[in-house]
C-alpha positions in Angstrom: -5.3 10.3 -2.5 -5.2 13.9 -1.4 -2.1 15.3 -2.5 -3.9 15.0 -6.0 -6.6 17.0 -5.0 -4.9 19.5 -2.8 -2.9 20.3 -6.1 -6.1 21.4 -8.1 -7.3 17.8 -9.4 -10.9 16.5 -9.1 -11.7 15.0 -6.0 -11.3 11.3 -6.3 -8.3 11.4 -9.1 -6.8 8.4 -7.2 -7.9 6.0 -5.0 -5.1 4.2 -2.0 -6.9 0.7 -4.1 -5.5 2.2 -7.3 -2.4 3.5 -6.0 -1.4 -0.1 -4.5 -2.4 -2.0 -7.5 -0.1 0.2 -9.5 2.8 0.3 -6.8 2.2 -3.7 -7.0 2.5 -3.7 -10.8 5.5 -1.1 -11.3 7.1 -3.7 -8.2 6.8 -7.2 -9.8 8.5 -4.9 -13.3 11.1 -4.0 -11.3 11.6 -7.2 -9.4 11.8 -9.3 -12.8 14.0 -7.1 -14.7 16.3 -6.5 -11.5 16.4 -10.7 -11.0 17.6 -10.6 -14.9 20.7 -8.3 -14.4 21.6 -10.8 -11.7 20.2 -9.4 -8.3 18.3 -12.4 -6.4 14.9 -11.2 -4.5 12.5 -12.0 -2.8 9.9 -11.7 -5.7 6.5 -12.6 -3.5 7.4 -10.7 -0.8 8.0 -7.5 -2.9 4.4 -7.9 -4.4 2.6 -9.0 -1.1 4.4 -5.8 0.9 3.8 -3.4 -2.2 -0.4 -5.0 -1.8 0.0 -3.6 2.0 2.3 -1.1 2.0 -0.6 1.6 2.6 -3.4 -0.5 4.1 -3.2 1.8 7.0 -4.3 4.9 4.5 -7.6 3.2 3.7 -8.4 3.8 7.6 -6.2 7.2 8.3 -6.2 8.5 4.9 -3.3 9.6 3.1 -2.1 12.4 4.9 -0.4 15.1 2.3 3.3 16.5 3.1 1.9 19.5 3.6 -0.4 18.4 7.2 2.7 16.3 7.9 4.8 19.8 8.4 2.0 20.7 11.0 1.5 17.0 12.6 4.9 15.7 12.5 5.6 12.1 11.4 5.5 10.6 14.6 1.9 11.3 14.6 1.8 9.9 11.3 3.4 6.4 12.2 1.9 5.7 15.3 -1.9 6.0 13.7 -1.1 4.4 10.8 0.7 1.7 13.1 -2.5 1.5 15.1 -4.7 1.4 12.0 -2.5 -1.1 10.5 -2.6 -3.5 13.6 -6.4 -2.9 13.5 -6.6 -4.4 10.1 -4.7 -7.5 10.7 -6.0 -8.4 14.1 -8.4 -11.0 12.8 -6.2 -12.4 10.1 -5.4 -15.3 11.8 -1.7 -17.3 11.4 -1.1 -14.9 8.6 -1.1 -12.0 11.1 2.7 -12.1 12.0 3.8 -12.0 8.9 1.8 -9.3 7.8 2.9 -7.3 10.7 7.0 -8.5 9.9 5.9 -7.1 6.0 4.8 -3.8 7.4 7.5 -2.9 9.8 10.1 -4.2 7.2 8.3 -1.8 4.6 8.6 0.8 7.2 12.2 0.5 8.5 13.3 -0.3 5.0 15.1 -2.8 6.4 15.4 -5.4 3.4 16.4 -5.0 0.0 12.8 -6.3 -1.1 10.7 -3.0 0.9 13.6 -0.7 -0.4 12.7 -1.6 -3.8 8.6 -1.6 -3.3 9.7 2.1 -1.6 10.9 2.8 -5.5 7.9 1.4 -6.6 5.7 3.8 -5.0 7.6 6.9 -5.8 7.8 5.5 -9.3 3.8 4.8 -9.4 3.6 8.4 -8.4 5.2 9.8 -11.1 3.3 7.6 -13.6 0.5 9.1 -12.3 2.1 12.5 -12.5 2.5 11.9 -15.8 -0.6 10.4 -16.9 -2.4 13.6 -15.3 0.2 16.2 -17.0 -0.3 14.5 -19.9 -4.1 15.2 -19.9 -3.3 19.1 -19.3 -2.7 18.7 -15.3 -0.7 21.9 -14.2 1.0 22.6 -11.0 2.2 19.1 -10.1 6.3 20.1 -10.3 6.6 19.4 -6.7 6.0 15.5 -7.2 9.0 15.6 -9.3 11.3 16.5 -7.0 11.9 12.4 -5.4 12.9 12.2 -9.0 15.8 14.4 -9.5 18.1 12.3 -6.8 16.7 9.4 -5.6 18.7 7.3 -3.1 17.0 4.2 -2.1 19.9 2.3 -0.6 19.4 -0.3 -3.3 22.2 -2.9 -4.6 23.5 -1.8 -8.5 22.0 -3.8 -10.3 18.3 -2.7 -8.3 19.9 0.9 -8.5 20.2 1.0 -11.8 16.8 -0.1 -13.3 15.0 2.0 -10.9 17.0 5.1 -12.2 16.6 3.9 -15.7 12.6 3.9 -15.3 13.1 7.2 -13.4 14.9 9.0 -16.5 12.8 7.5 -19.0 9.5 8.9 -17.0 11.7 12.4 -17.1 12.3 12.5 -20.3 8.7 11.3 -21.4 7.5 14.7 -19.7 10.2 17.0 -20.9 8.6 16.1 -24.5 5.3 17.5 -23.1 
């Protein structure tokens, strides 16, 4: 993932692979401690849109906010739409659904890709951490999605997301 490397860290820190598999993990967390407080979900469609949720990347690559000033994100979405549809085309009767997963993760139209949306802004600051942790400087910008994140998620959702949010804060303020 570039915006690793664009910030000074060796070329290949993170891979999109890694990245999902984390986002997938920090998602099926989330989903069973959210279903605990009370909030009903969708639990296998929250890990099989966190698997996809950046399919398209491993065609486009991961294009850092800082080319996204200069491309816009129109540009952005209709590649990664056109990558993504490329991916799927041969994938059958499980095609549809696939392509349901991927707009819903994009529109953030259901609880379920609003939550796998936390996921990955959560897996990024793990990683954030992890890298700050082994001496990484110059990575306060991927803190900032942490200071107010609004998801649009339901209380009891809303609430472990922020409490996994603080605790990740307050790991790196003891730095």
């Amino acid at each position: 993932r570039t915006g690793w490397t664009l910030r000074g860290q060796p070329n290949g820190t993170e891979s999109v692979a890694a990245h999902s598999f984390g986002v997938a993990v920090t998602a099926m967390l989330l989903a069973d401690e959210i279903r605990v407080r009370g909030l009903d979900l969708d639990v296998e469609r929250v890990l099989r849109m966190a698997l996809i949720h950046d399919w398209a990347e491993t065609r486009v690559g991961d294009m850092p906010r800082t080319a996204g000033e200069y491309f816009g994100s129109d540009v952005r979405k209709k590649a990664e739409g056109h990558a993504f549809a490329d991916i799927i085309r041969n994938a059958g009767g499980g095609e549809a659904a696939l392509a349901s997963l991927h707009e819903d993760y994009e529109e953030r139209e259901s609880v379920e890709s609003r939550l796998v949306k936390a996921a990955d802004i959560i897996d990024l600051l793990i990683e954030a951490y992890a890298l700050e942790r082994a001496g990484a400087k110059g990575l306060d910008e991927f803190w900032e999605v942490a200071h107010e994140p609004d998801f649009q998620l339901p209380d009891a959702a809303k609430n472990v997301v922020n409490e996994v949010i603080q605790s990740l804060l307050e790991a790196r303020n003891a730095l």
